[in-house]
mmCIF file as Biopython writes it, N, C-alpha, C and O atoms, coordinates in Angstrom:
data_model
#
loop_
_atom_site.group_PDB
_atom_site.id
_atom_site.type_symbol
_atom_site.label_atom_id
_atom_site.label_alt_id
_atom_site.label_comp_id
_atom_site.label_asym_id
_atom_site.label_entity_id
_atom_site.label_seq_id
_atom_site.pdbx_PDB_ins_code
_atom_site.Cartn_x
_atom_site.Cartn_y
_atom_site.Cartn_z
_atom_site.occupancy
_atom_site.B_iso_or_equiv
_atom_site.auth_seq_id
_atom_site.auth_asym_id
_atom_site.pdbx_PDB_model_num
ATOM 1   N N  . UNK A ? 1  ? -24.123 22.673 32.891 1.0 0.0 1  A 1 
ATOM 2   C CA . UNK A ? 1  ? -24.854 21.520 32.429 1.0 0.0 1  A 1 
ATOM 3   C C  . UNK A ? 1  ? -26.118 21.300 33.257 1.0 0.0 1  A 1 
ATOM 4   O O  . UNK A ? 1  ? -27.164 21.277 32.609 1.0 0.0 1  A 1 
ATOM 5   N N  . UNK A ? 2  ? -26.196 21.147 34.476 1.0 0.0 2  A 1 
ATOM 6   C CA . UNK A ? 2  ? -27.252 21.507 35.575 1.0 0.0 2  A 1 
ATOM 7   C C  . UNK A ? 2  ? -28.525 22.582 35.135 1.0 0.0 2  A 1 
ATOM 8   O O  . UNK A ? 2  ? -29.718 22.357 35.339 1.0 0.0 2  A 1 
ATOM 9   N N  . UNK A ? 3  ? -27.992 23.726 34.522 1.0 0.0 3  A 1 
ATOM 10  C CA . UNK A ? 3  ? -29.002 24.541 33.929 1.0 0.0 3  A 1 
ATOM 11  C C  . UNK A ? 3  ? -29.598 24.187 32.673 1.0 0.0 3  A 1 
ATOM 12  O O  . UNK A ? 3  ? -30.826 24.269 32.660 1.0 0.0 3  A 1 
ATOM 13  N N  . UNK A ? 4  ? -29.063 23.830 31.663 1.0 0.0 4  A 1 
ATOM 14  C CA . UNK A ? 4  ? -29.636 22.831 30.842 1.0 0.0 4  A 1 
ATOM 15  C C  . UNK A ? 4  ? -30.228 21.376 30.764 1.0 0.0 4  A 1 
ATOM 16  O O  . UNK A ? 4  ? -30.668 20.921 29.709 1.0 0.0 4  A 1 
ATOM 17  N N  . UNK A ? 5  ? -30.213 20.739 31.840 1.0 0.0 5  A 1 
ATOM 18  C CA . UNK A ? 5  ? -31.005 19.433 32.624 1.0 0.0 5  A 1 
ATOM 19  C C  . UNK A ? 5  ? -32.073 20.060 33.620 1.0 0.0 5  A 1 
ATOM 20  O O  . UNK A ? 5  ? -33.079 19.365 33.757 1.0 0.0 5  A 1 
ATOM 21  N N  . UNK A ? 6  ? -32.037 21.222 34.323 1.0 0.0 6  A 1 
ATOM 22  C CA . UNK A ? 6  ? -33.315 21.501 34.524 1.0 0.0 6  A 1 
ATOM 23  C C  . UNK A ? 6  ? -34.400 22.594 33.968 1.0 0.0 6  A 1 
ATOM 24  O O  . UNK A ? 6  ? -35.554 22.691 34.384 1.0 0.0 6  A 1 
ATOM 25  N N  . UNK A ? 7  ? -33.988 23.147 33.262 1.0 0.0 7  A 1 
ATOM 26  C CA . UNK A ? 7  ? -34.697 24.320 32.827 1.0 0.0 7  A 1 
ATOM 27  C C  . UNK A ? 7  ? -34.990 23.512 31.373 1.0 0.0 7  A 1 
ATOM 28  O O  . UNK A ? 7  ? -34.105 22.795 30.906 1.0 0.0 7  A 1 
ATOM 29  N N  . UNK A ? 8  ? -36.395 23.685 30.627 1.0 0.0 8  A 1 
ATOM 30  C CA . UNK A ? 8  ? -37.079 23.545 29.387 1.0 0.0 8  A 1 
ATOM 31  C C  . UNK A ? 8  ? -37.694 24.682 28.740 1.0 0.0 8  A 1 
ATOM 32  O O  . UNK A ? 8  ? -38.599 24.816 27.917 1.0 0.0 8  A 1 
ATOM 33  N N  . UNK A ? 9  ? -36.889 25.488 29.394 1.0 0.0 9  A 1 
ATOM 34  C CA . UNK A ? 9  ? -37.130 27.274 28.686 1.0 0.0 9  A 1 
ATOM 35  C C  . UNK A ? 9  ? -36.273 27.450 26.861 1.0 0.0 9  A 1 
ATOM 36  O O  . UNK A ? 9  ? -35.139 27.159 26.478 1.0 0.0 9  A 1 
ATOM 37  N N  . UNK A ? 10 ? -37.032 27.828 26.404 1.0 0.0 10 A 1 
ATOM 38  C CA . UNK A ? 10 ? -35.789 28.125 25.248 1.0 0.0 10 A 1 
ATOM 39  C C  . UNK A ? 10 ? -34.620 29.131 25.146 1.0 0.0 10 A 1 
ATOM 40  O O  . UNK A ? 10 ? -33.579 29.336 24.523 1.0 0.0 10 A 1 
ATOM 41  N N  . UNK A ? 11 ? -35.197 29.505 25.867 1.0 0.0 11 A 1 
ATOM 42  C CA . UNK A ? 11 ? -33.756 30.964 25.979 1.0 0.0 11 A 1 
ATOM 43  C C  . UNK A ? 11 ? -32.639 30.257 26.472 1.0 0.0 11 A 1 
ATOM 44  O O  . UNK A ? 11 ? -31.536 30.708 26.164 1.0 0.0 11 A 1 
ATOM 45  N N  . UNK A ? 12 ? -32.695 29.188 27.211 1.0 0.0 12 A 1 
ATOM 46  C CA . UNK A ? 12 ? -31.661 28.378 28.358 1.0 0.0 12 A 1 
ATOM 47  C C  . UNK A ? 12 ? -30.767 27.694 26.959 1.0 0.0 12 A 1 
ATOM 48  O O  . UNK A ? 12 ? -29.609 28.038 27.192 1.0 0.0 12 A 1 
ATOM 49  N N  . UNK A ? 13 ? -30.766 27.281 26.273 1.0 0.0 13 A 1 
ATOM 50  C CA . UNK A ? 13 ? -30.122 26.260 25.204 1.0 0.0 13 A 1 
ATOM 51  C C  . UNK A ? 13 ? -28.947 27.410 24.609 1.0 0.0 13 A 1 
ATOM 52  O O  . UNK A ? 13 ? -27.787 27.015 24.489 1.0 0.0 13 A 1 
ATOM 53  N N  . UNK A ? 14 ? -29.163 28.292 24.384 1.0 0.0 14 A 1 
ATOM 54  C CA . UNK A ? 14 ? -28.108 29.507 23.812 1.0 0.0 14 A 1 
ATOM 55  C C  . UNK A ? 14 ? -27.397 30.241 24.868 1.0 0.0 14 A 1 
ATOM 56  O O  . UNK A ? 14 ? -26.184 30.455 24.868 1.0 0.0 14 A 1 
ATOM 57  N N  . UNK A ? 15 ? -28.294 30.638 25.829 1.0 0.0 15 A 1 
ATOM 58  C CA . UNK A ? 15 ? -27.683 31.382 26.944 1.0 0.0 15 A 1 
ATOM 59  C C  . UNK A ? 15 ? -26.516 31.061 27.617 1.0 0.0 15 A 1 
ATOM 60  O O  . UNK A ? 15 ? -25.551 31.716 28.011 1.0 0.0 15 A 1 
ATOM 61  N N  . UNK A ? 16 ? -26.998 29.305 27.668 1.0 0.0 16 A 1 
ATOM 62  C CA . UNK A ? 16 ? -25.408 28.539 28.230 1.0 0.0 16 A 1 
ATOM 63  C C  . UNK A ? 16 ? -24.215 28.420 27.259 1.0 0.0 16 A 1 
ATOM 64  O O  . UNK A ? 16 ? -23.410 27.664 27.802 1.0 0.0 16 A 1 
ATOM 65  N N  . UNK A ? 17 ? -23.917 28.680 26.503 1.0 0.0 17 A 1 
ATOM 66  C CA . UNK A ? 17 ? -22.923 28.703 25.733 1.0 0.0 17 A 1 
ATOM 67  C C  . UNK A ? 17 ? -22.180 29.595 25.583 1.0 0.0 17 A 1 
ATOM 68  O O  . UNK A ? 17 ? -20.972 29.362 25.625 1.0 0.0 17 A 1 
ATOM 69  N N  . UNK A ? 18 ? -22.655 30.904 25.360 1.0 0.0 18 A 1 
ATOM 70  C CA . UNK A ? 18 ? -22.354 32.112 25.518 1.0 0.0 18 A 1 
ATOM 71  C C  . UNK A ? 18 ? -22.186 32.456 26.840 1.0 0.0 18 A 1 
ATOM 72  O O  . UNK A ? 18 ? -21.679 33.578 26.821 1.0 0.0 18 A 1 
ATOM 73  N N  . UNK A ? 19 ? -22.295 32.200 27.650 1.0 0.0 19 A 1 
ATOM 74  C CA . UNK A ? 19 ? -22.090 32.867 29.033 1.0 0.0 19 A 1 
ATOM 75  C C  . UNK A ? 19 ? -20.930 31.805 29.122 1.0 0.0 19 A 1 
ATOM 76  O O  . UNK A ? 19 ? -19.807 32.290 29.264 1.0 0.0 19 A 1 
ATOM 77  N N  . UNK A ? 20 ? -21.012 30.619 29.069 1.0 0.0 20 A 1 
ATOM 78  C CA . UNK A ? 20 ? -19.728 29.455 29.230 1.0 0.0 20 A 1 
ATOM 79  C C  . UNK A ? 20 ? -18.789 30.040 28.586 1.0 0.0 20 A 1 
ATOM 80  O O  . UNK A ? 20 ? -17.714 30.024 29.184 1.0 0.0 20 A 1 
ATOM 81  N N  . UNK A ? 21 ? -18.794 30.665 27.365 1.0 0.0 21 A 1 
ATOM 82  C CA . UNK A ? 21 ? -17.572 31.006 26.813 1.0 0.0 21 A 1 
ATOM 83  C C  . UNK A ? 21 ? -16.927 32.643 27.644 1.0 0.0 21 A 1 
ATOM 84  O O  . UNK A ? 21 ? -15.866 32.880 28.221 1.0 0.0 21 A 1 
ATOM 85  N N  . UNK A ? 22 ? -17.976 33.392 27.391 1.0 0.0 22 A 1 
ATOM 86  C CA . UNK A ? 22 ? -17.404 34.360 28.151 1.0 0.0 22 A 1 
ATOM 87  C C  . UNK A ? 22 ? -16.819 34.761 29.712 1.0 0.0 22 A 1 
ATOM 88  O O  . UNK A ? 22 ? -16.205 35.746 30.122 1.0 0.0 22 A 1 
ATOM 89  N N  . UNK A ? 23 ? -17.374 33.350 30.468 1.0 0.0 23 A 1 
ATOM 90  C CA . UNK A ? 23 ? -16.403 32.977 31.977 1.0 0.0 23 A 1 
ATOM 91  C C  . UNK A ? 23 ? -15.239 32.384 31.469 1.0 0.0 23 A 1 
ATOM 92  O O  . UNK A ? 23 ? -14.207 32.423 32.138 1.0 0.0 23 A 1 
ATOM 93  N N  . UNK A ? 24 ? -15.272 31.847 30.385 1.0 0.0 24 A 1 
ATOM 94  C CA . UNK A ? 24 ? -13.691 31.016 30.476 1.0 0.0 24 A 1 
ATOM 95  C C  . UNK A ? 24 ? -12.963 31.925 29.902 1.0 0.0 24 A 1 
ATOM 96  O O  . UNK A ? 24 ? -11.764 31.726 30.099 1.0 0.0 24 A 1 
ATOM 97  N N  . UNK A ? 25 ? -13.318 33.322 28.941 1.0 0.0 25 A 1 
ATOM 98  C CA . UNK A ? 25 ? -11.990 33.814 29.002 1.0 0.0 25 A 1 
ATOM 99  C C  . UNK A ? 25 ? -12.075 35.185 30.025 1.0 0.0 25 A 1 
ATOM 100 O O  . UNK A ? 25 ? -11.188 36.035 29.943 1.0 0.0 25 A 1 
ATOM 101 N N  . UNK A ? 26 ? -12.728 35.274 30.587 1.0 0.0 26 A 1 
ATOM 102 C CA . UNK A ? 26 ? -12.536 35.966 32.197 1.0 0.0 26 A 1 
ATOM 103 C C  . UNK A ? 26 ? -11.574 35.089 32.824 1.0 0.0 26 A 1 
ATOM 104 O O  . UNK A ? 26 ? -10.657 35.749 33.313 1.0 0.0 26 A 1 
ATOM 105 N N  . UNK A ? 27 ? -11.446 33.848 32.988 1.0 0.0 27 A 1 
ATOM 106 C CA . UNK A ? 27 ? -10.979 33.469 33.796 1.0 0.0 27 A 1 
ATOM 107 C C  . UNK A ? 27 ? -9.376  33.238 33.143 1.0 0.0 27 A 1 
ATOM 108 O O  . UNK A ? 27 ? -8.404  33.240 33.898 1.0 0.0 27 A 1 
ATOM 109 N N  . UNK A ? 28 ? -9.276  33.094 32.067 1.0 0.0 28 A 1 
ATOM 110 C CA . UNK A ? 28 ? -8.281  32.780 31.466 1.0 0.0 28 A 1 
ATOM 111 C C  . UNK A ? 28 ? -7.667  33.906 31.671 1.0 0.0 28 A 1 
ATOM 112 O O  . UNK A ? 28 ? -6.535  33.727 32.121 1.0 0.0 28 A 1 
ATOM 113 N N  . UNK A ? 29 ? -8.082  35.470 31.457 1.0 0.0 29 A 1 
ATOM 114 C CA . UNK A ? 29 ? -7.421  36.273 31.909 1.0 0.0 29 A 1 
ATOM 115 C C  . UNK A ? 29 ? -6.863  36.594 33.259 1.0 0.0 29 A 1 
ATOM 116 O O  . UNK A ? 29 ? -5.829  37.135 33.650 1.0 0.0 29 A 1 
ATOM 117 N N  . UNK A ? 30 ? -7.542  36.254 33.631 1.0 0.0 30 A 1 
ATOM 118 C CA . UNK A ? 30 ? -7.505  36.240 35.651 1.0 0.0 30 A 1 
ATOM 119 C C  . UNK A ? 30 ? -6.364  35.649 36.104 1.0 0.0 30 A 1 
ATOM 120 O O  . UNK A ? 30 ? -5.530  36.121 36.876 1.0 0.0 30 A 1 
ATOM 121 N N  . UNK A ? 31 ? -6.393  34.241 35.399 1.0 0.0 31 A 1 
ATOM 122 C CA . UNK A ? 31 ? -5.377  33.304 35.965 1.0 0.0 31 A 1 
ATOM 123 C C  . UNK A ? 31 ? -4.099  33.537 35.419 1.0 0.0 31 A 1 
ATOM 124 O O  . UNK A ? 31 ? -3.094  32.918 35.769 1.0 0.0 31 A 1 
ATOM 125 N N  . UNK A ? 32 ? -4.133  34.575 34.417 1.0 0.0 32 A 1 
ATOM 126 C CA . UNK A ? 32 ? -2.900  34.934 33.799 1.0 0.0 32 A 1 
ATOM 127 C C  . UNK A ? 32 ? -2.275  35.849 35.231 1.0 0.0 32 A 1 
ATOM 128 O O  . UNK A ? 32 ? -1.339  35.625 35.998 1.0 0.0 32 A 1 
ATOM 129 N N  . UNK A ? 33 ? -3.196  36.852 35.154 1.0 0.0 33 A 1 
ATOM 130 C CA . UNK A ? 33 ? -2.648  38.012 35.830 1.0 0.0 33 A 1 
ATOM 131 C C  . UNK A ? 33 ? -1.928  37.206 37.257 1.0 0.0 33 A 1 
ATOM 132 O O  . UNK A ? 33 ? -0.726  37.187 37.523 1.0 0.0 33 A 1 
ATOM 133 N N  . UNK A ? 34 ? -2.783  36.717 37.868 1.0 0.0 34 A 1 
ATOM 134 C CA . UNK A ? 34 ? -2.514  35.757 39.027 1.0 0.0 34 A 1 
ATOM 135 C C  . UNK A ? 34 ? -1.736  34.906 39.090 1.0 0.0 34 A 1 
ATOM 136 O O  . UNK A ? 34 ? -1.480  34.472 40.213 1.0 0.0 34 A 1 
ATOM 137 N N  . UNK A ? 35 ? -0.891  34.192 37.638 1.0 0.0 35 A 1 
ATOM 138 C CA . UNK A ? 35 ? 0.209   33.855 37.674 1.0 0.0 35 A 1 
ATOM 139 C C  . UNK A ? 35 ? 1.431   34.462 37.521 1.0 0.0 35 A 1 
ATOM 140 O O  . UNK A ? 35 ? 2.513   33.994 37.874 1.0 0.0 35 A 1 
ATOM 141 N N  . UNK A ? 36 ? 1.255   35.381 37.054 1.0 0.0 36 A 1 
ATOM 142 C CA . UNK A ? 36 ? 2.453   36.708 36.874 1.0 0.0 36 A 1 
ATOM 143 C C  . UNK A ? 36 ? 2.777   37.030 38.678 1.0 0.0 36 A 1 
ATOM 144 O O  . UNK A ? 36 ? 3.892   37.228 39.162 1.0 0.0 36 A 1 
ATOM 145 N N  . UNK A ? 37 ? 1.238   37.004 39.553 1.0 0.0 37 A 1 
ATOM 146 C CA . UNK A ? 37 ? 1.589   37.479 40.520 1.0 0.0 37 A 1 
ATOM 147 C C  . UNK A ? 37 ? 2.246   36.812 41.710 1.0 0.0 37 A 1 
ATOM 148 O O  . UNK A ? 37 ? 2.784   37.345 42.680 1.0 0.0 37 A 1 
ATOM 149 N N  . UNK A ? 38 ? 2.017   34.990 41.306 1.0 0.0 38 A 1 
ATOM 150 C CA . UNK A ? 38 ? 2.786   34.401 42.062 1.0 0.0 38 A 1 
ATOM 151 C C  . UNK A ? 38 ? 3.849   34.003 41.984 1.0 0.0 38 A 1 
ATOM 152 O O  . UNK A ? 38 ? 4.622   33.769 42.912 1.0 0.0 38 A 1 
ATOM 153 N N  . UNK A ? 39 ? 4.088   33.825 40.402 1.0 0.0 39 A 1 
ATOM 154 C CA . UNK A ? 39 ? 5.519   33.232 40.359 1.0 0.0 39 A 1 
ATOM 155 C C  . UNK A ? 39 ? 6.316   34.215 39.950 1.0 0.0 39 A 1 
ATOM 156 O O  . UNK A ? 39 ? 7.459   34.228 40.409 1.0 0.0 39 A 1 
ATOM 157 N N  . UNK A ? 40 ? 5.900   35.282 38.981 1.0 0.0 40 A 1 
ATOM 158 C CA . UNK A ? 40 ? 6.467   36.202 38.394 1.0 0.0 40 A 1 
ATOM 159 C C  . UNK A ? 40 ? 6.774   35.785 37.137 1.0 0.0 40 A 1 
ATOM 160 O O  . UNK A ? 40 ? 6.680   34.599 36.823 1.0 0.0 40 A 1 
ATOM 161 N N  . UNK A ? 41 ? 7.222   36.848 36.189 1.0 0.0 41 A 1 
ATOM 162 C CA . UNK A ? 41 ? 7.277   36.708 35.016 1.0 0.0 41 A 1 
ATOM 163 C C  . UNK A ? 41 ? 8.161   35.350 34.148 1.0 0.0 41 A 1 
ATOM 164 O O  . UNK A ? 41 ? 7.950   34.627 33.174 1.0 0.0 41 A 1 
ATOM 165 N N  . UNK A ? 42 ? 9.237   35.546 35.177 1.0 0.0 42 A 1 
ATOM 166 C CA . UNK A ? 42 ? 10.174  34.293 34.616 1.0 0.0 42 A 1 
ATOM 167 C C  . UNK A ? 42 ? 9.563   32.984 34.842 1.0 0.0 42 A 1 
ATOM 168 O O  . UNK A ? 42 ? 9.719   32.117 33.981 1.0 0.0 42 A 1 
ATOM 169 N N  . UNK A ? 43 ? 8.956   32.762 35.788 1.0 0.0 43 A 1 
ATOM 170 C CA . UNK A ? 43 ? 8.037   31.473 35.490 1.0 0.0 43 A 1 
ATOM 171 C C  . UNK A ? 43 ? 7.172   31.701 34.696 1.0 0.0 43 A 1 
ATOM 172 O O  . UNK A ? 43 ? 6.902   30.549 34.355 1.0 0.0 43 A 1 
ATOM 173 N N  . UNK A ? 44 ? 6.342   32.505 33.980 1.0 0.0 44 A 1 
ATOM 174 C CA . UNK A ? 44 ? 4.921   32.436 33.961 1.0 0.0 44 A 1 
ATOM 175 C C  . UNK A ? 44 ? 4.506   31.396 32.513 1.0 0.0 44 A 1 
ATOM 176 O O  . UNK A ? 44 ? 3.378   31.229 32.050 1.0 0.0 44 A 1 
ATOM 177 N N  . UNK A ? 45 ? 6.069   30.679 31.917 1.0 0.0 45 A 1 
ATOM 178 C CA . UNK A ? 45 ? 6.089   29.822 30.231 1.0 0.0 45 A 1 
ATOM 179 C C  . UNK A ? 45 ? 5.725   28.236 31.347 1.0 0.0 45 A 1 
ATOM 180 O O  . UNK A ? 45 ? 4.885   27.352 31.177 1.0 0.0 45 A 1 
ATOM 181 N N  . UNK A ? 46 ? 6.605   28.388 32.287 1.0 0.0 46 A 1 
ATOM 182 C CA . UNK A ? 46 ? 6.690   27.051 32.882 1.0 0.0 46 A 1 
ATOM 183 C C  . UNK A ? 46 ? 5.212   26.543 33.213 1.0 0.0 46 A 1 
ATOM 184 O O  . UNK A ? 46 ? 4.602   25.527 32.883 1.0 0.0 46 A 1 
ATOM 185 N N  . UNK A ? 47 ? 4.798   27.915 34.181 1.0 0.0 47 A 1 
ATOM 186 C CA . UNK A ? 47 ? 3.651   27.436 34.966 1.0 0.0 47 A 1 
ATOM 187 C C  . UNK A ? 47 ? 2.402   27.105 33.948 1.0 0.0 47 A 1 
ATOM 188 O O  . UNK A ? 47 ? 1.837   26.012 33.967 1.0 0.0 47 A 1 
ATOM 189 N N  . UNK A ? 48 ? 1.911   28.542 32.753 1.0 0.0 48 A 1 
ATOM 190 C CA . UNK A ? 48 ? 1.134   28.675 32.330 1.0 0.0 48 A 1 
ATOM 191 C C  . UNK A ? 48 ? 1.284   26.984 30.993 1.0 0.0 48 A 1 
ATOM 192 O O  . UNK A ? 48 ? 0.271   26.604 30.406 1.0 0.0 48 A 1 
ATOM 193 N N  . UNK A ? 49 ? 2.080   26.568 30.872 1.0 0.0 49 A 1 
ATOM 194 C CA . UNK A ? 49 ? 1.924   25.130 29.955 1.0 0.0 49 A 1 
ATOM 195 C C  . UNK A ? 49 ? 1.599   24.508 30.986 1.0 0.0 49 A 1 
ATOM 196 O O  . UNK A ? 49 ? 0.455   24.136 30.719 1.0 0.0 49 A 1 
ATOM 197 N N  . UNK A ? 50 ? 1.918   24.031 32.304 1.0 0.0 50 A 1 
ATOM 198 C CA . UNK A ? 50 ? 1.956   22.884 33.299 1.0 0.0 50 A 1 
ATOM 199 C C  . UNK A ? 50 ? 0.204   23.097 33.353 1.0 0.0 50 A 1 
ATOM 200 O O  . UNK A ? 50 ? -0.539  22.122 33.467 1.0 0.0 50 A 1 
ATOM 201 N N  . UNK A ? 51 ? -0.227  24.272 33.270 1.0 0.0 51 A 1 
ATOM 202 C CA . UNK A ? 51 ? -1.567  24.841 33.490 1.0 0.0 51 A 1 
ATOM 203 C C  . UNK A ? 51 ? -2.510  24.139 32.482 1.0 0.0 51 A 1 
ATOM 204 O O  . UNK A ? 51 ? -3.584  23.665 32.852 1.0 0.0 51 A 1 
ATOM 205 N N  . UNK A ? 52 ? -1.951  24.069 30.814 1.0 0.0 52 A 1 
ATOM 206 C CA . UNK A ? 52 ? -1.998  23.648 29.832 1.0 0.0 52 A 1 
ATOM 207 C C  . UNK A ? 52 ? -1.926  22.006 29.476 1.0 0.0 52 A 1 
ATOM 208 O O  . UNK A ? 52 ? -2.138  21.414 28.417 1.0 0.0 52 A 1 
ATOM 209 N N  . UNK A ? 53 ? -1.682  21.700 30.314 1.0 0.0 53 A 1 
ATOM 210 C CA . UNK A ? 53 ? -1.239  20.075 30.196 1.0 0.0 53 A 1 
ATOM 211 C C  . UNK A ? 53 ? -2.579  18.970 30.907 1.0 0.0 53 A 1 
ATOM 212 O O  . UNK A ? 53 ? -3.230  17.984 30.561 1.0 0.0 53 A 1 
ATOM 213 N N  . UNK A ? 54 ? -2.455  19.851 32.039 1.0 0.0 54 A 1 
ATOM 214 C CA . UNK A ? 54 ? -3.758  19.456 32.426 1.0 0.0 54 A 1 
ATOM 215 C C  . UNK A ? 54 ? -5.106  19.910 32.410 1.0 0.0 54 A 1 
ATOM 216 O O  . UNK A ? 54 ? -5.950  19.483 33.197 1.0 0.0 54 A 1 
ATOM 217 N N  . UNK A ? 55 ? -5.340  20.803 31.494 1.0 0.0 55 A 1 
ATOM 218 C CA . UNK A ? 55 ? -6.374  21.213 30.916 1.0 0.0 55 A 1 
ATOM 219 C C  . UNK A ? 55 ? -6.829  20.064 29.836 1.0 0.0 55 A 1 
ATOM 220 O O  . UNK A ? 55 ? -7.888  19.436 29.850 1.0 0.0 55 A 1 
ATOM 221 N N  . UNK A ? 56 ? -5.578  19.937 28.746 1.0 0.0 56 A 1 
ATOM 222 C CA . UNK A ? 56 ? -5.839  18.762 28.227 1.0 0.0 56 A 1 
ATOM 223 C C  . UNK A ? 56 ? -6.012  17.450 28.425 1.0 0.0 56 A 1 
ATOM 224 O O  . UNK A ? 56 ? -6.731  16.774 27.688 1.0 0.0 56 A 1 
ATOM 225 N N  . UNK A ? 57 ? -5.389  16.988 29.406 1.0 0.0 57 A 1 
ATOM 226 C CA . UNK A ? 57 ? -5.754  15.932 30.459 1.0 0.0 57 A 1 
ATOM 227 C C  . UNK A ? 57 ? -7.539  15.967 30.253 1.0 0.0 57 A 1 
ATOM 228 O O  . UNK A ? 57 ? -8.284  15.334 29.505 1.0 0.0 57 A 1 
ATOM 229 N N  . UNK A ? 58 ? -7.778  16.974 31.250 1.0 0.0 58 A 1 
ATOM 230 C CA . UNK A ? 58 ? -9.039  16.579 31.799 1.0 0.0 58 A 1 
ATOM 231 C C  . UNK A ? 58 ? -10.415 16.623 30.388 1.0 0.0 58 A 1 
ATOM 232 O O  . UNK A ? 58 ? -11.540 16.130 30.312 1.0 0.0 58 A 1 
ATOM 233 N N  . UNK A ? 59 ? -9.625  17.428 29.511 1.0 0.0 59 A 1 
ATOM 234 C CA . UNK A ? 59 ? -10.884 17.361 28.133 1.0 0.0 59 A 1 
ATOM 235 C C  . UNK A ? 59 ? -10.407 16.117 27.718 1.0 0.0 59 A 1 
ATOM 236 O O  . UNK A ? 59 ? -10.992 15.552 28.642 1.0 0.0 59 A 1 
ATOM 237 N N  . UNK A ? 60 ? -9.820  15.131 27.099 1.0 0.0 60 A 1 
ATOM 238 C CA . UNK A ? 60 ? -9.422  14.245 27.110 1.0 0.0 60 A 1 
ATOM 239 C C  . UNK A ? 60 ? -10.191 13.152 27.971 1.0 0.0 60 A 1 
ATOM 240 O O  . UNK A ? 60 ? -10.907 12.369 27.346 1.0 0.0 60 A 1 
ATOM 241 N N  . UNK A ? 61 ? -10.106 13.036 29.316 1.0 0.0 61 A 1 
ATOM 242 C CA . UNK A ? 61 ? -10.612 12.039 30.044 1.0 0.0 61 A 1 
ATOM 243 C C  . UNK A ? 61 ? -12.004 12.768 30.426 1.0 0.0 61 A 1 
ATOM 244 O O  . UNK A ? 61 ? -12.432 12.390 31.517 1.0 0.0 61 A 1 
ATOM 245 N N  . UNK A ? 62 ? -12.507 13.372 30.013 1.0 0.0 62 A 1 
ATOM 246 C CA . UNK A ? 62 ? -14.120 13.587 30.618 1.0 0.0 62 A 1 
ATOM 247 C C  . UNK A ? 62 ? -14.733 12.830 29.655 1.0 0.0 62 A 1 
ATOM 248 O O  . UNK A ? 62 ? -15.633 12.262 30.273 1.0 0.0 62 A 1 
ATOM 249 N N  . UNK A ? 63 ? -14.789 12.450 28.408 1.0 0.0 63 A 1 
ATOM 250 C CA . UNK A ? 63 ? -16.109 11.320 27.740 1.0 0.0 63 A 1 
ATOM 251 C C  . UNK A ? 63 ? -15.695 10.072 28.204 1.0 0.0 63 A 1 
ATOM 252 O O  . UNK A ? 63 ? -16.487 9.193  27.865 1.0 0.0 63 A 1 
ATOM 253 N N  . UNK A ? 64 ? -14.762 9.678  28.843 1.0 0.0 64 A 1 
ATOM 254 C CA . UNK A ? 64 ? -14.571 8.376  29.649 1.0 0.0 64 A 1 
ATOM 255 C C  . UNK A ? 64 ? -15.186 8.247  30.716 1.0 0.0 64 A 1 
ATOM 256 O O  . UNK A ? 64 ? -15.808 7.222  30.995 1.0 0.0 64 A 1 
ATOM 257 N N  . UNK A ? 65 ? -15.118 9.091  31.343 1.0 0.0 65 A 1 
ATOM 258 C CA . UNK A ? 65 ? -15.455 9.725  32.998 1.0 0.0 65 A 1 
ATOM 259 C C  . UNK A ? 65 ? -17.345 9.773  33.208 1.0 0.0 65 A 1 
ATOM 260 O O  . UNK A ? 65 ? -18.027 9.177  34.040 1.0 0.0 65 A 1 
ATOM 261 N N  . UNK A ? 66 ? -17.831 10.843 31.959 1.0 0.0 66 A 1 
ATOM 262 C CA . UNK A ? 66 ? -19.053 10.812 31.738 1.0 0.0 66 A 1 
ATOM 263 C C  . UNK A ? 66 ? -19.536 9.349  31.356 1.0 0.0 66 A 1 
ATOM 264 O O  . UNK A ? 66 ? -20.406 8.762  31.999 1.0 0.0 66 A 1 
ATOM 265 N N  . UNK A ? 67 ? -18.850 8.782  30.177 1.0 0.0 67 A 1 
ATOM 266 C CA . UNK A ? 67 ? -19.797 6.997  30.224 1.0 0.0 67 A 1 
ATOM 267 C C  . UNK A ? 67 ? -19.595 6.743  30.926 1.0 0.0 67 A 1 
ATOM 268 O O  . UNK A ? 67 ? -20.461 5.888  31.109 1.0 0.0 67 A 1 
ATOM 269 N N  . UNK A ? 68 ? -18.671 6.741  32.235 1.0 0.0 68 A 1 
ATOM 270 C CA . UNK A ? 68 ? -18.591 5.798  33.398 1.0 0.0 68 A 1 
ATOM 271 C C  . UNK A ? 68 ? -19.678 5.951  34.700 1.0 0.0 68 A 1 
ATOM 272 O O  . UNK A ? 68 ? -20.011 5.242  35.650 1.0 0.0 68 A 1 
ATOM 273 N N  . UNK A ? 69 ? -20.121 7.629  34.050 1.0 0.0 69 A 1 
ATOM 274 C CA . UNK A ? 69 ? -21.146 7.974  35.282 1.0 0.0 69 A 1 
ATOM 275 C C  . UNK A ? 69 ? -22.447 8.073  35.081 1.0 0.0 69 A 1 
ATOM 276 O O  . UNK A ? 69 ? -23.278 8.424  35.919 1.0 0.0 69 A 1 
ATOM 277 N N  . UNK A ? 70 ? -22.735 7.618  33.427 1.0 0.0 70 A 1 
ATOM 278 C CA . UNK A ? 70 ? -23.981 7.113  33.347 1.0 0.0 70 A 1 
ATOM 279 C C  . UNK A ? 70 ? -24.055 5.679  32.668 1.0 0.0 70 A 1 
ATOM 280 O O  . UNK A ? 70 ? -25.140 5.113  32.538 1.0 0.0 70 A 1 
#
């Protein structure tokens, strides 16, 4: 969001979206592998929803959060 509040380039308006999407499922993969590696497989329903819960949480409470911070 920072790169789109300072940059007035046009390339910047598309670029962030596409690159936003393609870190989140890098990371989504990542954090898979990395949960397999800590808890192991038999956790990985428990952890990966608990993971899930508060994901939704926080999309959920960020347009509250944002009117509150402007």
């Amino acid at each position: 969001m920072l790169a789109l509040w300072l940059s007035n380039n046009v390339w910047v308006t598309p670029f962030y979206p596409i690159m936003t999407g393609k870190l989140s499922a890098i990371e989504c993969t990542l954090a898979t592998a990395q949960c397999v590696q800590l808890f192991g497989p038999a956790q990985l329903e428990k952890v990966r929803s608990a993971i899930q819960v508060r994901t939704i949480l926080a999309s959920g409470a960020s347009p509250f959060i944002m009117n509150r911070a402007t």
